[in-house]
MINU-407617 format. One record per residue (C-alpha): residue in three letters; chain; x, y, z. Coordinates in nm, 3 decimals. Layout:
REM residues N
@type=ala; mol=A; xx=X; yy=Y; zz=Z
...
//
This chain:
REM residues 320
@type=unk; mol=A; xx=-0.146; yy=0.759; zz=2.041
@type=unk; mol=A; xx=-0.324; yy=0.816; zz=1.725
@type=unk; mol=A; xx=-0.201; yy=0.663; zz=1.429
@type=unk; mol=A; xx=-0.358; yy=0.692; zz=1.035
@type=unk; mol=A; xx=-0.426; yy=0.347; zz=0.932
@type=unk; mol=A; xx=-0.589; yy=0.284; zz=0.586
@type=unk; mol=A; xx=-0.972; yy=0.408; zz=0.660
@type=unk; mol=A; xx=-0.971; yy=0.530; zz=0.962
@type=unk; mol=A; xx=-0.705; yy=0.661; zz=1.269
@type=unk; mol=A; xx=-0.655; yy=0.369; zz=1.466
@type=unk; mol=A; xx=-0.623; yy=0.410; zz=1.859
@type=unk; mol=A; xx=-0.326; yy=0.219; zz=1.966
@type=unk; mol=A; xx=-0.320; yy=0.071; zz=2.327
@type=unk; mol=A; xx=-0.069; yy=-0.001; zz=2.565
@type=unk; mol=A; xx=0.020; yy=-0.358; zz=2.465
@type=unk; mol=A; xx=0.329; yy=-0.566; zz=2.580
@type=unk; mol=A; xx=0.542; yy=-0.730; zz=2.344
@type=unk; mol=A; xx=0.426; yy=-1.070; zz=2.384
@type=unk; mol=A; xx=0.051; yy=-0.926; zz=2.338
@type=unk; mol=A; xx=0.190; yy=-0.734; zz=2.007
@type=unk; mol=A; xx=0.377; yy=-1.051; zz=1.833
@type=unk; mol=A; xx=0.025; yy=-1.253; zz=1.888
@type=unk; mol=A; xx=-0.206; yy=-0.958; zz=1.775
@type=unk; mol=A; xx=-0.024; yy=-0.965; zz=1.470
@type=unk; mol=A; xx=0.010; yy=-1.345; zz=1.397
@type=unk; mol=A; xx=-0.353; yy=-1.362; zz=1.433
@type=unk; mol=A; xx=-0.478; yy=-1.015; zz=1.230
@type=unk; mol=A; xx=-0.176; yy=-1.016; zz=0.964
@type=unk; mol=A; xx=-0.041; yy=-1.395; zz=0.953
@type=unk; mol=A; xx=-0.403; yy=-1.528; zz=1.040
@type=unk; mol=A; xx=-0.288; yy=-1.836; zz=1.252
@type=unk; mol=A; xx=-0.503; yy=-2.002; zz=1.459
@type=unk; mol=A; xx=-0.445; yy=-2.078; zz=1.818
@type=unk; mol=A; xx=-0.304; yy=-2.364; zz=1.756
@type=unk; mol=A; xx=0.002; yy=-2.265; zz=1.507
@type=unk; mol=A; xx=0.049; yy=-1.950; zz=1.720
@type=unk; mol=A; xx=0.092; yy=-2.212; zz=1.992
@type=unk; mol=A; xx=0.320; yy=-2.450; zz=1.789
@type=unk; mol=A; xx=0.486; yy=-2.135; zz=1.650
@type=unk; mol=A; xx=0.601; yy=-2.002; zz=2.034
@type=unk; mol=A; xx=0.613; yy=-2.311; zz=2.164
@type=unk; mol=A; xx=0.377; yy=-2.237; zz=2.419
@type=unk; mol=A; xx=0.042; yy=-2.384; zz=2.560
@type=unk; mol=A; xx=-0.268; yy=-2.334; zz=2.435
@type=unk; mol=A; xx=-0.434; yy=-2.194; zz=2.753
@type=unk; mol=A; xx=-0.122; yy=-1.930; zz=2.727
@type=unk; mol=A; xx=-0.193; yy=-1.843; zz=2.414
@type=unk; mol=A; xx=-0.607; yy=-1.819; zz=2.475
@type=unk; mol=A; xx=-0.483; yy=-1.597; zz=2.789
@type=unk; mol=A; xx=-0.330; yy=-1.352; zz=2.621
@type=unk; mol=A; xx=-0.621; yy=-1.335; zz=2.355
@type=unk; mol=A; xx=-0.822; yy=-1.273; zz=2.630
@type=unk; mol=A; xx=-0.621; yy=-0.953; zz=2.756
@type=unk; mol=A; xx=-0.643; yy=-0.780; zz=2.407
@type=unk; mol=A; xx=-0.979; yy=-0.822; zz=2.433
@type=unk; mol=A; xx=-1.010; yy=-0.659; zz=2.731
@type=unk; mol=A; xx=-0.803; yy=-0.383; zz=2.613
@type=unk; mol=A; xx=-1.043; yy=-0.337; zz=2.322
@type=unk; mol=A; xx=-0.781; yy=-0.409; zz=2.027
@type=unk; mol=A; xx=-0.933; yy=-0.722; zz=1.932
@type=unk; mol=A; xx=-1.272; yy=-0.874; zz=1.900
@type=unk; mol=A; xx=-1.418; yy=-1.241; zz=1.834
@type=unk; mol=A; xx=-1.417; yy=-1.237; zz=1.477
@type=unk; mol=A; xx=-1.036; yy=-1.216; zz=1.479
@type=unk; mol=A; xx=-1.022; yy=-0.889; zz=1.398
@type=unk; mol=A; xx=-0.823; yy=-0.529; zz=1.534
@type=unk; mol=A; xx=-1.083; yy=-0.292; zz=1.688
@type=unk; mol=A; xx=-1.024; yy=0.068; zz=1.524
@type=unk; mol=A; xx=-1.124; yy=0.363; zz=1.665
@type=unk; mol=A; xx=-1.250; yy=0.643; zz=1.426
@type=unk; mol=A; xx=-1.164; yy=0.986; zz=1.537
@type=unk; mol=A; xx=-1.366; yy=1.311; zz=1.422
@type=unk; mol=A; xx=-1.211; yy=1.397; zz=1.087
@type=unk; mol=A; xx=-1.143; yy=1.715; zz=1.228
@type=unk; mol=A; xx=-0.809; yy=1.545; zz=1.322
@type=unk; mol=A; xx=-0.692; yy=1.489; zz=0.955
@type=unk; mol=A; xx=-0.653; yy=1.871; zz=0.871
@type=unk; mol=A; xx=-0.242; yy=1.797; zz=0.757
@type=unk; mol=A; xx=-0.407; yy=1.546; zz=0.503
@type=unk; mol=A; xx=-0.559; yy=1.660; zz=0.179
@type=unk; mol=A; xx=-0.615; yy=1.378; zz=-0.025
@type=unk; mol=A; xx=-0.902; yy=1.079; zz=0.015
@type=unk; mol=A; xx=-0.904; yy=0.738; zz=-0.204
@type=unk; mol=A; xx=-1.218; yy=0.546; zz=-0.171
@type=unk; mol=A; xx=-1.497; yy=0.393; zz=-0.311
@type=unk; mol=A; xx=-1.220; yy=0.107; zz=-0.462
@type=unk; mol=A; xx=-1.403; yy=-0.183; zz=-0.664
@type=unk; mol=A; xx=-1.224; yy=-0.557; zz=-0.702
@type=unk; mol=A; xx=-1.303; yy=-0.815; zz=-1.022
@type=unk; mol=A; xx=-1.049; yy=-1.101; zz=-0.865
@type=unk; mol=A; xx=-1.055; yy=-1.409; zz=-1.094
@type=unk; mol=A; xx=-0.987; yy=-1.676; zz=-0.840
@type=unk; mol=A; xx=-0.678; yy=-1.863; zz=-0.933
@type=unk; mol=A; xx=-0.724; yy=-2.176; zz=-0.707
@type=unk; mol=A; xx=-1.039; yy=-2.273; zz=-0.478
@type=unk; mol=A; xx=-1.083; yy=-2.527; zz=-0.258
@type=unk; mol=A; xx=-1.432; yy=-2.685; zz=-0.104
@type=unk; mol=A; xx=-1.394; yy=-2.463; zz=0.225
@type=unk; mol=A; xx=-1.470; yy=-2.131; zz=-0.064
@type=unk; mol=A; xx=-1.791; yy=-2.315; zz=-0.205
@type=unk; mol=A; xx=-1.929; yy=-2.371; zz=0.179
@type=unk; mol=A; xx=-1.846; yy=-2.009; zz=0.265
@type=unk; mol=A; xx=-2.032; yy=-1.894; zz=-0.060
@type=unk; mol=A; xx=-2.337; yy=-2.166; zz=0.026
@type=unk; mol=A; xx=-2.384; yy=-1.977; zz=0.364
@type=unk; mol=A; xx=-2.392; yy=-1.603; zz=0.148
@type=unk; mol=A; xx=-2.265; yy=-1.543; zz=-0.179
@type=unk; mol=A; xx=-2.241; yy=-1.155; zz=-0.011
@type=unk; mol=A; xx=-1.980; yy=-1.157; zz=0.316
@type=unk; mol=A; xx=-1.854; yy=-0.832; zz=0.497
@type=unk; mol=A; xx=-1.515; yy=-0.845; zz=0.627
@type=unk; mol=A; xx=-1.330; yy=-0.560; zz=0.754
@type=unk; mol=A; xx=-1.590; yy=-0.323; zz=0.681
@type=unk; mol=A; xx=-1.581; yy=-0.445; zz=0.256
@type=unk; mol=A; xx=-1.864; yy=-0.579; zz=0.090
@type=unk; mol=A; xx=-1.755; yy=-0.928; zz=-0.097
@type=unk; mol=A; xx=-1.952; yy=-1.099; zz=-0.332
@type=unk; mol=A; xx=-1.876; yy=-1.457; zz=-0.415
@type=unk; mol=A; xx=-1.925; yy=-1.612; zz=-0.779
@type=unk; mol=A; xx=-1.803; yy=-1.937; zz=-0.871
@type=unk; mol=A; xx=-1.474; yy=-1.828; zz=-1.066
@type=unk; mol=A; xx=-1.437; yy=-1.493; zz=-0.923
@type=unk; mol=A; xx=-1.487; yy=-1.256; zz=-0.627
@type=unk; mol=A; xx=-1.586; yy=-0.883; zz=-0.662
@type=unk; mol=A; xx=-1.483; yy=-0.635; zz=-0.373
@type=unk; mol=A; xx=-1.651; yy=-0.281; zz=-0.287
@type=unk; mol=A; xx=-1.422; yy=-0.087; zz=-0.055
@type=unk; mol=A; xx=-1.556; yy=0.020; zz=0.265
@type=unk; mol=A; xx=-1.235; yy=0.207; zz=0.349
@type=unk; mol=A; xx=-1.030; yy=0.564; zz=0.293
@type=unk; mol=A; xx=-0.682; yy=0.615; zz=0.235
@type=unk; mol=A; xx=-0.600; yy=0.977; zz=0.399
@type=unk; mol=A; xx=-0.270; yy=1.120; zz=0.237
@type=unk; mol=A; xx=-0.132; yy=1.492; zz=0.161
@type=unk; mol=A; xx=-0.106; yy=1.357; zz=-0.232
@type=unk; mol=A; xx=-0.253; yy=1.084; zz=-0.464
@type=unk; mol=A; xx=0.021; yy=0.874; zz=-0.492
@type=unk; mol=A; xx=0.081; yy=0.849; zz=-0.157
@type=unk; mol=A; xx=-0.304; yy=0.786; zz=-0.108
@type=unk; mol=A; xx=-0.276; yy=0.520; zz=-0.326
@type=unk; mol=A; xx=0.060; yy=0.351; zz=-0.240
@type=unk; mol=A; xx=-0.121; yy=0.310; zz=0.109
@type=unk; mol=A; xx=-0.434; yy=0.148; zz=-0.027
@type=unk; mol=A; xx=-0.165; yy=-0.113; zz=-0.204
@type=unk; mol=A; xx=-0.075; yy=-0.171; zz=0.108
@type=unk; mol=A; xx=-0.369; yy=-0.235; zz=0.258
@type=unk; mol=A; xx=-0.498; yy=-0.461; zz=-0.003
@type=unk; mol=A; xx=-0.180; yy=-0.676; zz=-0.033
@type=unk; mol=A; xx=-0.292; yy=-0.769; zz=0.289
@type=unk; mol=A; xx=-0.649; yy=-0.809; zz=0.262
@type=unk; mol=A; xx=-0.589; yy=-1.029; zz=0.007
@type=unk; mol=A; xx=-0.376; yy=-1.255; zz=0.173
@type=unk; mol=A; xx=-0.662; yy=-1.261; zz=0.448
@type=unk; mol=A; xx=-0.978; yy=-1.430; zz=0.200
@type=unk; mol=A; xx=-0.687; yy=-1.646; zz=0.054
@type=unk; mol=A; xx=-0.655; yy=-1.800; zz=0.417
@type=unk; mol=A; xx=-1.003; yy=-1.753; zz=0.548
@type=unk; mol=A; xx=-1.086; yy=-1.879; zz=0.219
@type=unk; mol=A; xx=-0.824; yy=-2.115; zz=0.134
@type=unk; mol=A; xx=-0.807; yy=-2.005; zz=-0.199
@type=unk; mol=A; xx=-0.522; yy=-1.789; zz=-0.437
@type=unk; mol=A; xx=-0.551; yy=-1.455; zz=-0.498
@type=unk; mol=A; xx=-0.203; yy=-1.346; zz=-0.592
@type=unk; mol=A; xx=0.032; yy=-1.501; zz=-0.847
@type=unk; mol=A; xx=0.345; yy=-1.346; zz=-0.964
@type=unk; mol=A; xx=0.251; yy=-1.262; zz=-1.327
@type=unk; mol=A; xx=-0.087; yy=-1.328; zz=-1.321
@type=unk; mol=A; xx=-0.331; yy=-1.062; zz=-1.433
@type=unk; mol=A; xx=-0.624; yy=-1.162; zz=-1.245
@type=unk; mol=A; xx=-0.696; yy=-0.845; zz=-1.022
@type=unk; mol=A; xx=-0.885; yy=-0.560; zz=-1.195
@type=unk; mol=A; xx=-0.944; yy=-0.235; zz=-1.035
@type=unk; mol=A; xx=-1.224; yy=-0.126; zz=-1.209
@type=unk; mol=A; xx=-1.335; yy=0.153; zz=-0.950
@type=unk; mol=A; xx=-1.195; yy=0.409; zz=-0.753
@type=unk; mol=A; xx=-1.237; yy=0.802; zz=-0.638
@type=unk; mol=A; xx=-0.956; yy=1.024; zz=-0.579
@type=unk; mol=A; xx=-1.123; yy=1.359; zz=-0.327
@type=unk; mol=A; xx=-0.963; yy=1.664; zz=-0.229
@type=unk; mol=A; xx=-1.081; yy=1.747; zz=0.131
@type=unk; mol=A; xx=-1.201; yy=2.093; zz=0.228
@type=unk; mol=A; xx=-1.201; yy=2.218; zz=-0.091
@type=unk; mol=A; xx=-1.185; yy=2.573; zz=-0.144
@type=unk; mol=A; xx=-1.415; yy=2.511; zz=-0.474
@type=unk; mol=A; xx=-1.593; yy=2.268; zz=-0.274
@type=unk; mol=A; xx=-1.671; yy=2.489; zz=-0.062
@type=unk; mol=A; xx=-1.778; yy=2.757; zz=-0.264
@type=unk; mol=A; xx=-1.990; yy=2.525; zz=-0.483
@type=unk; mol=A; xx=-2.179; yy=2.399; zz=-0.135
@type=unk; mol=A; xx=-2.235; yy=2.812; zz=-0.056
@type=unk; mol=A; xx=-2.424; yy=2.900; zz=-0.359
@type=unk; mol=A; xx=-2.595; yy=2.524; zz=-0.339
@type=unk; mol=A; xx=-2.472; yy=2.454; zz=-0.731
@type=unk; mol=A; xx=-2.424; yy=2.086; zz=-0.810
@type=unk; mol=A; xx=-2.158; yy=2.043; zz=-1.045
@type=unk; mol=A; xx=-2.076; yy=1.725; zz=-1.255
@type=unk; mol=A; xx=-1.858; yy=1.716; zz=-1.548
@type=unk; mol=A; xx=-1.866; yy=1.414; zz=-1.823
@type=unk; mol=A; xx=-1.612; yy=1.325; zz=-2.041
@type=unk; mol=A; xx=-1.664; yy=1.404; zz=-2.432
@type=unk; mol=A; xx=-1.558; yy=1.045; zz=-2.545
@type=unk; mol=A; xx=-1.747; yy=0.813; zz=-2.347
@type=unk; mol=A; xx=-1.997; yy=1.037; zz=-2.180
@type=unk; mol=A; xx=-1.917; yy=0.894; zz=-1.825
@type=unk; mol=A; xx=-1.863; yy=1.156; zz=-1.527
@type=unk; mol=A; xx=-1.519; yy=1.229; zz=-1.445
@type=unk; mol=A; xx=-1.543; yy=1.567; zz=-1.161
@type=unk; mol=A; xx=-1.802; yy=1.625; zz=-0.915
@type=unk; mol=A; xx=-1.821; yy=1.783; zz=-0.586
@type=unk; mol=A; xx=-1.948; yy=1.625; zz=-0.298
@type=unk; mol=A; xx=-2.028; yy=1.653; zz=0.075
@type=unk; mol=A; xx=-2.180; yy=1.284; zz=0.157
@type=unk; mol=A; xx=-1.904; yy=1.248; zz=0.477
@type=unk; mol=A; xx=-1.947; yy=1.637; zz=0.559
@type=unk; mol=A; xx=-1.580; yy=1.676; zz=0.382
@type=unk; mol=A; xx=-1.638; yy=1.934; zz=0.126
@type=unk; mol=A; xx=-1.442; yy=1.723; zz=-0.170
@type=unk; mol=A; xx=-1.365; yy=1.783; zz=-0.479
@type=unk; mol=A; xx=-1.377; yy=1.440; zz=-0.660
@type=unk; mol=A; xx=-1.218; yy=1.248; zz=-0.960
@type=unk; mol=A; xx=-1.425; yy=0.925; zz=-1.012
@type=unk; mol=A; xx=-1.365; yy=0.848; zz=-1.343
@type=unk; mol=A; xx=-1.312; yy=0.435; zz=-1.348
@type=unk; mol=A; xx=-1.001; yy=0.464; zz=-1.535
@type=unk; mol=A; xx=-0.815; yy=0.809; zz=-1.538
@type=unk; mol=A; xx=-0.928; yy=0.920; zz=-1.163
@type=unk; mol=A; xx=-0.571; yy=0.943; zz=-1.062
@type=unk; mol=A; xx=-0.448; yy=1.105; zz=-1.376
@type=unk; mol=A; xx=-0.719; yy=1.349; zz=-1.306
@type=unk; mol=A; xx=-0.699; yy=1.423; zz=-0.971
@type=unk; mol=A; xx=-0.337; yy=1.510; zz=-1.097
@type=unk; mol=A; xx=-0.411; yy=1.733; zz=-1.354
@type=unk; mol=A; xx=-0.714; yy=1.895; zz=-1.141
@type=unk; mol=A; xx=-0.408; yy=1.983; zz=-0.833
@type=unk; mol=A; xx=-0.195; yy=2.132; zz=-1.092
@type=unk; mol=A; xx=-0.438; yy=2.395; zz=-1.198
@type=unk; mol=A; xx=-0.560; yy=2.421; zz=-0.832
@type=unk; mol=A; xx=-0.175; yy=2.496; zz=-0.722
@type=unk; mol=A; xx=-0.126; yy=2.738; zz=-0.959
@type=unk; mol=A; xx=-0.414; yy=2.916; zz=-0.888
@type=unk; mol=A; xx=-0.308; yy=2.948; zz=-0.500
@type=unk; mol=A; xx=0.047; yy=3.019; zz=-0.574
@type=unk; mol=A; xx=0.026; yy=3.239; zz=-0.869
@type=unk; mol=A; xx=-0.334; yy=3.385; zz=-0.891
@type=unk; mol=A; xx=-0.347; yy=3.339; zz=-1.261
@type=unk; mol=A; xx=-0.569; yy=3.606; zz=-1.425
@type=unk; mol=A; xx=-0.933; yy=3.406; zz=-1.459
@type=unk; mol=A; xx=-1.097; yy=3.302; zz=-1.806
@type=unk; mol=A; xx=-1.310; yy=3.667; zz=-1.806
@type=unk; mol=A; xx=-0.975; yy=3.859; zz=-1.701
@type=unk; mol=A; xx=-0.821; yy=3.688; zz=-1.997
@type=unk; mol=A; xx=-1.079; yy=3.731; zz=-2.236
@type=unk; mol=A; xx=-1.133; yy=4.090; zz=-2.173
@type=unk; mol=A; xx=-0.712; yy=4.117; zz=-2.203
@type=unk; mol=A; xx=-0.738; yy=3.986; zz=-2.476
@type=unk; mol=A; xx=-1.019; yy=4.189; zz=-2.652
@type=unk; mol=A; xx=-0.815; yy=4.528; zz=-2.542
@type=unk; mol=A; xx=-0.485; yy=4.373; zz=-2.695
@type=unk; mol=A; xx=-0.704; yy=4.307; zz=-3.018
@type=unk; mol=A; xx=-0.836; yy=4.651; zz=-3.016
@type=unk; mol=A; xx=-0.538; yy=4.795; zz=-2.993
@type=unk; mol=A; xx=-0.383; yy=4.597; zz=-3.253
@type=unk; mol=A; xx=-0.718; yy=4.669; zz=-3.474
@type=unk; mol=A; xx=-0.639; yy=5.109; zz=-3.402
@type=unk; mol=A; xx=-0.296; yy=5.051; zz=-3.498
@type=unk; mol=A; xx=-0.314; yy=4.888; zz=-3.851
@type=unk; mol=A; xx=-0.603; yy=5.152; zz=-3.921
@type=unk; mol=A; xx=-0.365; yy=5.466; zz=-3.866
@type=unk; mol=A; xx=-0.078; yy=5.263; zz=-4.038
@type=unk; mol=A; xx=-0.363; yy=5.223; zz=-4.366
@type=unk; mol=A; xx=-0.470; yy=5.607; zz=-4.323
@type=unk; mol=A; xx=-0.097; yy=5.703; zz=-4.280
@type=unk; mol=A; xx=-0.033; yy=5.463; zz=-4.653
@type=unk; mol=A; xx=-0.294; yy=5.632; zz=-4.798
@type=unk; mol=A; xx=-0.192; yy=5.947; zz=-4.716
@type=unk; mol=A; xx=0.116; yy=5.910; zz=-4.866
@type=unk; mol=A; xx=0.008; yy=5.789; zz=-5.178
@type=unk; mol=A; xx=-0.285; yy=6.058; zz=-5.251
@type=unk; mol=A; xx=0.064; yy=6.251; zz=-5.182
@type=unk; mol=A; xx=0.289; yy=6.121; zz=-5.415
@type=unk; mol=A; xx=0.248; yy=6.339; zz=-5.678
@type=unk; mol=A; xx=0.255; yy=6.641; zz=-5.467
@type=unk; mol=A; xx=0.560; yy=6.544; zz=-5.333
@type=unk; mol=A; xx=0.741; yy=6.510; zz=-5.624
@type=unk; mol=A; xx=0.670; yy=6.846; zz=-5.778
@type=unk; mol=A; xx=0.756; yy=7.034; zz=-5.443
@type=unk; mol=A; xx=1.105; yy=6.800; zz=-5.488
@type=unk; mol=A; xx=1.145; yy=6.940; zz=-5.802
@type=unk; mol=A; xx=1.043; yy=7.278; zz=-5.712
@type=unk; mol=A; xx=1.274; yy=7.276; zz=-5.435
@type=unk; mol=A; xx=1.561; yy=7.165; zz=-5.646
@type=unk; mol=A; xx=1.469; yy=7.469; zz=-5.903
@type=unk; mol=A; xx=1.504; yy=7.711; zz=-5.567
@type=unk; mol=A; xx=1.795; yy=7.569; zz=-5.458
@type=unk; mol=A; xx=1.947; yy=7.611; zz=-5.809
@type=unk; mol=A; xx=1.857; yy=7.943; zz=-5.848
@type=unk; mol=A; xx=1.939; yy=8.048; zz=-5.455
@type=unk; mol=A; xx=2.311; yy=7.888; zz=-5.566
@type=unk; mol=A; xx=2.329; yy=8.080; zz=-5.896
@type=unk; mol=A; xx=2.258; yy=8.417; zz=-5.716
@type=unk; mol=A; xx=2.516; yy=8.323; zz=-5.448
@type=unk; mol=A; xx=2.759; yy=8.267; zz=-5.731
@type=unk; mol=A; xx=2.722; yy=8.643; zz=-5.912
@type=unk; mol=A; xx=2.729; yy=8.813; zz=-5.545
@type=unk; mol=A; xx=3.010; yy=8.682; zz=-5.517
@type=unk; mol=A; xx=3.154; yy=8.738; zz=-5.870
@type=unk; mol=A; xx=3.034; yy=9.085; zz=-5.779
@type=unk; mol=A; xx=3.232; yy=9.122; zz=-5.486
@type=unk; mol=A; xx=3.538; yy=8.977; zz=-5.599
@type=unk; mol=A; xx=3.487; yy=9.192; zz=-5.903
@type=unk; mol=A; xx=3.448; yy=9.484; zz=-5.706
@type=unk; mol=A; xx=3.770; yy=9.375; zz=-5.449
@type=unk; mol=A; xx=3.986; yy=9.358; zz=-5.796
@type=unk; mol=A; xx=3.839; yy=9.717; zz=-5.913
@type=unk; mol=A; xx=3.930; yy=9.889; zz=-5.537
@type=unk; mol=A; xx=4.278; yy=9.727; zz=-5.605
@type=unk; mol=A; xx=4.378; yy=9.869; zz=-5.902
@type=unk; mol=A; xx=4.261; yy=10.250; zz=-5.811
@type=unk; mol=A; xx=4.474; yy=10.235; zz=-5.526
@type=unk; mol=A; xx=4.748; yy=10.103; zz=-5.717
//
């Protein structure tokens, strides 16, 4: 079975139960033999037996660690999203001597595929793993995960404290947030354009694209708004799959129509005003000439029919 686990897809093997419970006191407790022994209440030969299986079975390796299997990342096309390239400043809360000797052997360690770097007071981390998700948040509620655990790994391998409850001692002070197979990755990659976008307050790049892994990403890398961004950046891409906005020229040249439009209208409404008032005058004296007419059509109406009735009245009386 293939199962998405923090960077990669690990392969899961056909383990028993017994060979599950021990896997995971020694890879997420980090017991040695010797509590896992005193914590089963077994032998220590049963417990080195059963080491020796996973082994064999190629989950586990000497330096206490789960084998994972990367698959081609042709197998991640339901996922979308990819966190990586996290950095750590941890301000170590309590060491002990066992964190000096590890740091006299290397002040640089790998574990689990992260680069460490040891300083007397403090430890920085650079992230050798991906989160794959379908969305940001759930890229990066994964990566919690993962960490929350990592952490409680160097605080026993270590003997040291990491984590307090209310201590402010972790700093993420990296982290990019990429889109896979981008359709503007894509595009970008096809005409060969690199494109890198700064911010206009502190001048530090914030969108890129990017093909190191082969993925075709669009990135957010900003140090302390890549999330927000990579939030902001879906937005506009989703509305530009679901709705096929109208682009920036389309807009613009909408825009210049509706303006010339607007421009042809006010300049017959001015002509059509000026017309009327180089007409004014006219106007009035064909009003008053019209009133004159009407008068005069309305005083011949009157006599005609004065005349008539006059002439009615005159008929009468003959015949009488």
């Amino acid at each position: 079975m293939i199962k998405q686990k923090g960077l990669k897809l690990l392969k899961q093997f056909k383990i028993s139960k017994i060979e599950k419970e021990i896997l995971d006191l020694i890879t997420i407790e980090f017991l040695t033999v010797k509590q896992i022994a005193l914590r089963r209440d077994t032998s220590l030969n049963a417990v080195y037996k059963i080491i020796k299986k996973l082994k064999q079975k190629g989950v586990y390796d000497a330096g206490f660690n789960r084998v994972e299997k990367v698959e081609s990342t042709k197998s991640l096309n339901p996922l979308f999203q990819r966190l990586h390239g996290q950095e750590f400043n941890i301000k170590i809360i309590k060491k002990s001597d066992k964190y000096f000797h590890a740091k006299q052997r290397g002040n640089t360690q790998f574990i689990d595929g992260n680069t460490l770097r040891l300083f007397n007071d403090s430890i920085e981390i650079y992230s050798g793993q991906s989160f794959f998700e379908k969305d940001e948040q759930r890229a990066t509620a994964t990566s919690l995960a993962y960490w929350q655990r990592f952490m409680a790994r160097l605080e026993h391998e270590f003997d040291i404290i990491l984590i307090k409850p209310r201590v402010q001692n972790i700093n993420l002070v990296n982290q990019h947030y990429g889109e896979i197979d981008s359709e503007m990755a894509k595009d970008s990659l096809n005409r060969k354009e690199k494109i890198k976008i700064q911010t206009e307050d502190d001048g530090k790049i914030w969108f890129l694209i990017d093909n190191s892994w082969n993925l075709k990403e669009m990135e957010t890398i900003h140090p302390e708004t890549a999330k927000q961004d990579m939030t902001k950046v879906q937005k506009q891409v989703n509305d530009w799959r679901l709705n096929n906005p109208p682009t920036n020229s389309e807009l613009s040249t909408n825009l210049n129509n509706l303006i010339k439009v607007a421009t042809d209208d006010m300049i017959k409404r001015e002509e059509y005003s000026n017309d009327i008032v180089e007409h004014k005058e006219a106007i009035k004296i064909l009003g008053k000439s019209i009133n004159k007419l009407t008068k005069v059509i309305g005083g011949v109406l009157i006599e005609n029919r004065n005349l008539k009735l006059a002439n009615k009245h005159q008929t009468s009386l003959n015949d009488f």
